[in-house]
C-alpha positions as CSV (number, residue, x, y, z in Angstrom):
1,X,71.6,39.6,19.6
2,X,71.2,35.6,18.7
3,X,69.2,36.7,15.3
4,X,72.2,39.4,14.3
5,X,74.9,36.3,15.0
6,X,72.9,34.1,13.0
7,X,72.3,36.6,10.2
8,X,76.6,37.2,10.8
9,X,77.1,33.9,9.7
10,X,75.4,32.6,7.3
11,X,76.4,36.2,5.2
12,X,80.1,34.3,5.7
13,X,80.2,31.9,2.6
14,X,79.5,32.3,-1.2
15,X,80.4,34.7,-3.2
16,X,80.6,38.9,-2.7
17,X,79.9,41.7,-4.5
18,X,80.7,45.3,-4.1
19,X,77.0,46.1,-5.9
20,X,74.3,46.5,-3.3
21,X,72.5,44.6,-4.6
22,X,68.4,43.8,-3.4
23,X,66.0,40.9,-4.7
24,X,62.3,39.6,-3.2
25,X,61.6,36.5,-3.3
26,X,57.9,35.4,-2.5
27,X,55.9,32.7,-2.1
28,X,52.7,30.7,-3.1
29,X,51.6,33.2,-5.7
30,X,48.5,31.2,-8.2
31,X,47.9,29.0,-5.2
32,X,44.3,29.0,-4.4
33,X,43.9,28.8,-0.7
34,X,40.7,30.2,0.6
35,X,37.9,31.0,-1.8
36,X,36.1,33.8,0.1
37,X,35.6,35.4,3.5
38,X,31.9,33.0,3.4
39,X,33.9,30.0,2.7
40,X,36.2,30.6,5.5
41,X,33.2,31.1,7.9
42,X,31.4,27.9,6.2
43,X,34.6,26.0,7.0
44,X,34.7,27.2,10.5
45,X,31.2,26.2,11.6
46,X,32.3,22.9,9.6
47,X,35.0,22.3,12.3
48,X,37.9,23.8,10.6
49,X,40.3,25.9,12.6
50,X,40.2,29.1,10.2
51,X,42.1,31.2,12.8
52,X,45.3,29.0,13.3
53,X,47.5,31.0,11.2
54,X,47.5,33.9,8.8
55,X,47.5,32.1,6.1
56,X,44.6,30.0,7.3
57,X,43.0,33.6,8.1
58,X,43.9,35.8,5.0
59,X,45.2,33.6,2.3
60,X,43.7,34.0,-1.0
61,X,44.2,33.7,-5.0
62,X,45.6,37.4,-6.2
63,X,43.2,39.3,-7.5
64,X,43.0,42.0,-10.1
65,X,43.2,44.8,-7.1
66,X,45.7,42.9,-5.3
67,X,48.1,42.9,-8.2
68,X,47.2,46.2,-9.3
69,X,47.7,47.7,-5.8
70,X,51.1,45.7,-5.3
71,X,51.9,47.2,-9.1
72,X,51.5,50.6,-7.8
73,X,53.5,50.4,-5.0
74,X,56.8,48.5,-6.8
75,X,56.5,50.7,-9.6
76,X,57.1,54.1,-7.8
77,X,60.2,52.9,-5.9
78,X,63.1,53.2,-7.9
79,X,66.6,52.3,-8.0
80,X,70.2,53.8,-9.0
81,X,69.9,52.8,-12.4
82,X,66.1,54.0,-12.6
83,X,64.4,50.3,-12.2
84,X,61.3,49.5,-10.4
85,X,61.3,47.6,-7.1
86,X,61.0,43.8,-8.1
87,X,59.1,40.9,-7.4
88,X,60.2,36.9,-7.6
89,X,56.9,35.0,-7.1
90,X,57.3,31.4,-6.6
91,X,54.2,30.5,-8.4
92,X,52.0,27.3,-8.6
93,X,51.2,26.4,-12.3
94,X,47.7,24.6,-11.1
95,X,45.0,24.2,-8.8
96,X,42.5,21.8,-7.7
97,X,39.4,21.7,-10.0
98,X,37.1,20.8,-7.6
99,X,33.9,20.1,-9.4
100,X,35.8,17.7,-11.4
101,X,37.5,15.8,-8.2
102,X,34.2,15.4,-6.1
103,X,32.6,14.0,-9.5
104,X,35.4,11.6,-10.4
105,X,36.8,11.1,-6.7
106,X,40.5,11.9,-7.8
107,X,42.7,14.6,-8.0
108,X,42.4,17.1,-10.6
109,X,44.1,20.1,-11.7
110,X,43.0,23.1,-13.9
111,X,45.9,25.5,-14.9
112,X,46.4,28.7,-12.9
113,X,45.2,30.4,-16.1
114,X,42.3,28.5,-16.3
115,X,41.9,29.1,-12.4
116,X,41.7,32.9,-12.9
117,X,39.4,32.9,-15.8
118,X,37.1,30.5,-14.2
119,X,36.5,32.6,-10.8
120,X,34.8,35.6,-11.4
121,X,34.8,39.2,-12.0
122,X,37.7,40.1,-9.5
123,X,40.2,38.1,-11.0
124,X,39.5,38.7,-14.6
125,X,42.5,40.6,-15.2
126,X,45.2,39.0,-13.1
127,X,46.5,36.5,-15.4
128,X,47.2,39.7,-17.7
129,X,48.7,41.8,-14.9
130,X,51.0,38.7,-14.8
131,X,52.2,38.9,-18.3
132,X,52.1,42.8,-18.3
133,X,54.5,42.4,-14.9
134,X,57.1,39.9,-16.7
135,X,57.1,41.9,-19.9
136,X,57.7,45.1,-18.1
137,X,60.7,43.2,-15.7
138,X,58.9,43.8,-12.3
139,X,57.0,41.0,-12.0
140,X,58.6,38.0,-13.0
141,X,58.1,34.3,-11.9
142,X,60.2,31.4,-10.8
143,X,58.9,27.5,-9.8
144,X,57.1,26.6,-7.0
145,X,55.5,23.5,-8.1
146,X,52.8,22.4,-10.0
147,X,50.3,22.7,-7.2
148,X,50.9,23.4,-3.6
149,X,48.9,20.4,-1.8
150,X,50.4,16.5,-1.5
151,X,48.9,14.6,-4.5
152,X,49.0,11.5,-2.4
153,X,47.4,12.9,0.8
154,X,44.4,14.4,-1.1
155,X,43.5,11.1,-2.9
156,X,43.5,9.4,0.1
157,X,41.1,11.5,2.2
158,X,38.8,12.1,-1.0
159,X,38.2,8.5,-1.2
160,X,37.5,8.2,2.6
161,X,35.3,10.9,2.3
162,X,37.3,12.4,5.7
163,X,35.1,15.0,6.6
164,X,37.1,17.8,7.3
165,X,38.7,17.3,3.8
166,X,35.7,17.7,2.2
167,X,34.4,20.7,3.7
168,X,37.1,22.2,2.0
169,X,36.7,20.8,-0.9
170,X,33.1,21.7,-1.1
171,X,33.9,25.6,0.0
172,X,36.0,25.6,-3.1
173,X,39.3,25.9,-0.4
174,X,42.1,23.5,0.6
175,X,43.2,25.4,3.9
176,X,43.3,24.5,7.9
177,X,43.6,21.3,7.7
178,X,44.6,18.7,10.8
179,X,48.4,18.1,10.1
180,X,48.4,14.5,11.7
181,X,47.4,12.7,8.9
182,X,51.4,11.2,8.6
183,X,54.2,12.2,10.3
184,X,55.9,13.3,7.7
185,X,53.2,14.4,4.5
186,X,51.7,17.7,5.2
187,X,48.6,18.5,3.3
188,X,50.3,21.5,1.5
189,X,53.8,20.1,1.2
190,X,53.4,19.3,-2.5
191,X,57.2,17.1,-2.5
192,X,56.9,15.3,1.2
193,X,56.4,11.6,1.8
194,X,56.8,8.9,3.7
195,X,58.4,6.2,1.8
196,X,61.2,7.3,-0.6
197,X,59.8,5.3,-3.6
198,X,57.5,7.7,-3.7
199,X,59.6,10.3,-5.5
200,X,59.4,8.6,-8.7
201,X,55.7,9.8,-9.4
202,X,56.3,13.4,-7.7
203,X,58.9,13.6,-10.9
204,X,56.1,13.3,-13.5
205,X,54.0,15.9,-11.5
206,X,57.6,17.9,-10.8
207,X,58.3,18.4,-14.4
208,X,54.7,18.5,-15.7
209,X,54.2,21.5,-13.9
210,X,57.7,23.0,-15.7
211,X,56.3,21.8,-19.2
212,X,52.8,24.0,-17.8
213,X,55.1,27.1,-16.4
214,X,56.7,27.5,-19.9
215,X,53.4,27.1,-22.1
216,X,51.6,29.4,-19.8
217,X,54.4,31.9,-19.1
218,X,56.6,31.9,-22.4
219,X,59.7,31.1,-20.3
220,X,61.2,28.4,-18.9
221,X,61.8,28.4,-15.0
222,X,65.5,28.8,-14.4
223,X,64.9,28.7,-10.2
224,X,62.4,26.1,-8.1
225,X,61.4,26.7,-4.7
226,X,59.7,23.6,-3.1
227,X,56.4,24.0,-1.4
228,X,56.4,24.1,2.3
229,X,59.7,21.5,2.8
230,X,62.5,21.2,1.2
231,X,62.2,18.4,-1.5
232,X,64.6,15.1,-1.7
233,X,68.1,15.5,-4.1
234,X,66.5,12.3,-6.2
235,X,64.4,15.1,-8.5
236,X,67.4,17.9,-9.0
237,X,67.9,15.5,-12.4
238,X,64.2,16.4,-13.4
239,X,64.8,19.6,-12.4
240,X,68.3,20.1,-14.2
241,X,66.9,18.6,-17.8
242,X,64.1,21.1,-17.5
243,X,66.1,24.1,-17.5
244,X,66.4,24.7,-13.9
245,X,70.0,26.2,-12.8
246,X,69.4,26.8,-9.2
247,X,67.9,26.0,-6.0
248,X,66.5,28.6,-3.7
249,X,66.7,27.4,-0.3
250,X,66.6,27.6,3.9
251,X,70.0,28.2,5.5
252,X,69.4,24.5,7.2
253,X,67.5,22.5,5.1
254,X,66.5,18.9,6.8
255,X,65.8,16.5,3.7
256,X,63.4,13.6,4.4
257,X,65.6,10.2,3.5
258,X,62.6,7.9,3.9
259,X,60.4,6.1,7.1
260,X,61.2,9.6,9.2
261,X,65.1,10.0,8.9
262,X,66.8,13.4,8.2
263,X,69.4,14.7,6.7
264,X,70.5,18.3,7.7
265,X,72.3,20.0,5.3
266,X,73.9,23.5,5.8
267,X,73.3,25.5,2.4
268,X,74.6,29.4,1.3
269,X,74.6,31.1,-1.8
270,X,76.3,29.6,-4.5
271,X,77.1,26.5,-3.0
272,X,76.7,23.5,-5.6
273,X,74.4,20.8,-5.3
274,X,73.1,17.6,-6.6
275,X,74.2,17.1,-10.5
276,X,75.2,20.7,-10.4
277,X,72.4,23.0,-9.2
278,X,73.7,26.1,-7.4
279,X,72.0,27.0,-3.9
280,X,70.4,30.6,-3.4
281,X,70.3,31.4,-0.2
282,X,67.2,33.8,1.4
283,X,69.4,35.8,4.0
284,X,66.3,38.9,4.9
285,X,63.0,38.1,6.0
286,X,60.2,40.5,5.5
287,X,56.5,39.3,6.7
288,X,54.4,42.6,7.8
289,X,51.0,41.0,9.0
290,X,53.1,38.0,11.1
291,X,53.6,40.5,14.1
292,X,53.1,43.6,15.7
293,X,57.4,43.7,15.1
294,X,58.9,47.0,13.3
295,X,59.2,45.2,10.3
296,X,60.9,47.8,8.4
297,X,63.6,48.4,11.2
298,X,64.0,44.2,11.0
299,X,64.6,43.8,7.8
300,X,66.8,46.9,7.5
301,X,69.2,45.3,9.8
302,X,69.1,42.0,8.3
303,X,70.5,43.9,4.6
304,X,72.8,45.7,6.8
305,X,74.5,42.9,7.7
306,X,74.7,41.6,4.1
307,X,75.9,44.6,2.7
308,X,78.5,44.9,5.2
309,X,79.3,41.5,4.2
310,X,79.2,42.1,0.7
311,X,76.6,39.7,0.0
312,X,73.3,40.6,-2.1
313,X,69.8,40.8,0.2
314,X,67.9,38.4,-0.7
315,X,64.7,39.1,0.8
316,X,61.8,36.1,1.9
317,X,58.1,37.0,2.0
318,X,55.1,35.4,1.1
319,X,51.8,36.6,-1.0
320,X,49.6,36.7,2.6
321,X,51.4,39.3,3.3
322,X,49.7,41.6,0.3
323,X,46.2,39.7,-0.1
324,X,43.3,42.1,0.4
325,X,40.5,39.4,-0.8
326,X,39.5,38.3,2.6
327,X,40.0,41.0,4.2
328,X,41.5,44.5,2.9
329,X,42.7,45.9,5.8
330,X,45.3,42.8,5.6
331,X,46.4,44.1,2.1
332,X,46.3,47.5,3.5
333,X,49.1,46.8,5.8
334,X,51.3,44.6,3.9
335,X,51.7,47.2,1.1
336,X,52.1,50.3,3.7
337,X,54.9,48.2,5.3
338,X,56.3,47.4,2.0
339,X,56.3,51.0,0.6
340,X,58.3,52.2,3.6
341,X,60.6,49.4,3.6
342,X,61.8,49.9,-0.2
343,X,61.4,53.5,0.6
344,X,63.9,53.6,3.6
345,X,66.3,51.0,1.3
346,X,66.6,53.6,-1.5
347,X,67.3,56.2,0.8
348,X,70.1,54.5,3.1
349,X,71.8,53.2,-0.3
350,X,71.1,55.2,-3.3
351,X,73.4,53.3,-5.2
352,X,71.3,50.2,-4.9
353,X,70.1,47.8,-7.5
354,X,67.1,46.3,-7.3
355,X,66.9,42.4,-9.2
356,X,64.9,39.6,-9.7
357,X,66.1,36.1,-8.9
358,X,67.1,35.2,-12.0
359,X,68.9,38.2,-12.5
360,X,70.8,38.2,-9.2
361,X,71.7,34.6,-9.8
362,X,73.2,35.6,-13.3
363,X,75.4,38.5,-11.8
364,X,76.9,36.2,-9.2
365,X,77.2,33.5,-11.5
366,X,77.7,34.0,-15.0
């Protein structure tokens, strides 16, 4: 009862639609977590709590298969107006190179490109599957960063040597980490800190990673998603310059303001921000390997509720969800979860329309 009176209200503001109307949106995709099943066991003799959380468990780069089994499983599903299921992966532009950062003792990057060229045979296609999903419309990115780790934090424990820290490193992972370090930076929060001066240098990396997004996609970004916390309202100008219309968002989002102060802020669909940015609002949840939960019954009643509303579904996941690297009975489930949730959508509202972020935000907006 308390989740269908929260998912009631914040369907109330922004604007409606008669179309039913059904986008994904879905995190940390070209994020390199966990190298391989012997890192994670290498990490776990090293001290490492690899069993914390799923993501800590299963979380991997995509690979070839992983993209080519998602692929299968979007592309069968289709709408009223004959179009694929679709994917909005909030994707990473880079990723620690981490022969270069032990050698010079500094953070690195390499592009995501780069990233799945240079590890190995299972990933050889998955930067094309990429470009094969955006040109075909099924697959199509928005911003979720340049990299999805705290700049700061990971120059500070490389050059203490902390030893945790650099088990990871040296396992070719950044994952399962102690999250004590500050009380406000978490290791993968790539926009959190603890003095608000610092937001002048998460700008350069901020728009660097836009300026990588368009050379390495051929578009630029239109939507950014911050990395693990909401970012501060100082970088929507960096963000607004680079092409970046709106803001996807929590319902309550609690921006740091500096030496542990928040500011909640209640956000909904088209709501306008700082210098102008429009809010997108993630009103569904759909995570098949968090629970034993009947996913597709939960999220059926959350688009429910938004089509009764007349509100789009706006649907949050994440990759874990539909990673089979680690372990392939993880994949397994995600994508079985998946098919029968998009299968149960089409046949409860035939007339629905399946859309990626950019495009929903377009037939609200423009």
């Amino acid at each position: 009862m308390k989740e269908e009176i929260l998912a009631f209200f914040k369907n109330i503001p922004g604007p409606t639609s008669s179309k039913k109307m059904v986008a994904f949106a879905v995190d940390d995709y070209g994020n390199v977590r966990i190298h391989s099943k012997a890192s994670r066991e290498k990490m776990r003799i090293g001290g490492l709590d690899v069993n914390r959380s799923r993501f800590d468990q299963y979380d991997s780069l995509e690979t070839t298969e992983d993209l080519q089994m998602l692929f299968e499983v979007l592309y069968k599903v289709k709408d009223a107006k004959n179009k694929s299921a679709i994917f909005t992966p909030y994707a990473n532009m880079a990723n620690i190179d981490f022969d270069k950062s032990l050698h010079d003792g500094r953070y690195i990057y390499k592009t995501v490109k780069d990233t799945f060229n240079d590890l190995g045979s299972e990933y050889d296609d998955s930067f094309r599957l990429w470009k094969d999903g955006i040109n075909e419309g099924f697959f199509v990115p928005q911003y979720h960063g340049r990299e999805h780790l705290n700049v700061r934090l990971f120059n500070e424990l490389l050059d203490k040597k902390d030893p945790l820290f650099m088990t990871c490193l040296l396992n070719q992972s950044y994952s399962a980490l102690p999250v004590d370090y500050y009380e406000n930076i978490h290791y993968n929060e790539t926009y959190s800190f603890e003095e608000i001066s610092e937001n002048k240098t998460l700008t350069l990396g901020l728009t660097e990673g836009l300026d990588l997004f368009e050379k390495q996609l051929g578009y630029c970004a239109t939507i950014f998603n911050a990395p693990g916390a909401p970012h501060h309202h100082i970088l929507n100008g960096a963000l607004k310059n680079s092409g970046v219309r709106f803001l996807d968002t929590p319902a309550i989002r609690l921006e740091h303001q500096g030496q542990g102060k928040y500011k909640r802020e209640f956000c909904f669909t088209g709501k306008v921000g700082k210098v102008g940015l429009k809010y997108l609002n993630r009103n569904c949840v759909f995570e098949p390997t968090l629970d034993n939960r009947d996913w597709v019954s939960f999220t059926m009643n959350q688009i429910s509720m938004a089509f009764i509303l007349g509100k789009p579904a706006i649907i949050s996941s994440h990759r874990v969800n539909f990673c089979g690297h680690i372990d392939v009975k993880n994949r397994i489930t995600g994508l079985k979860v998946l098919q029968e949730l998009l299968t149960a959508i089409t046949k409860k509202w035939p007339e629905v329309e399946f859309k990626s972020m950019d495009e929903l935000a377009k037939e609200l907006f423009d």
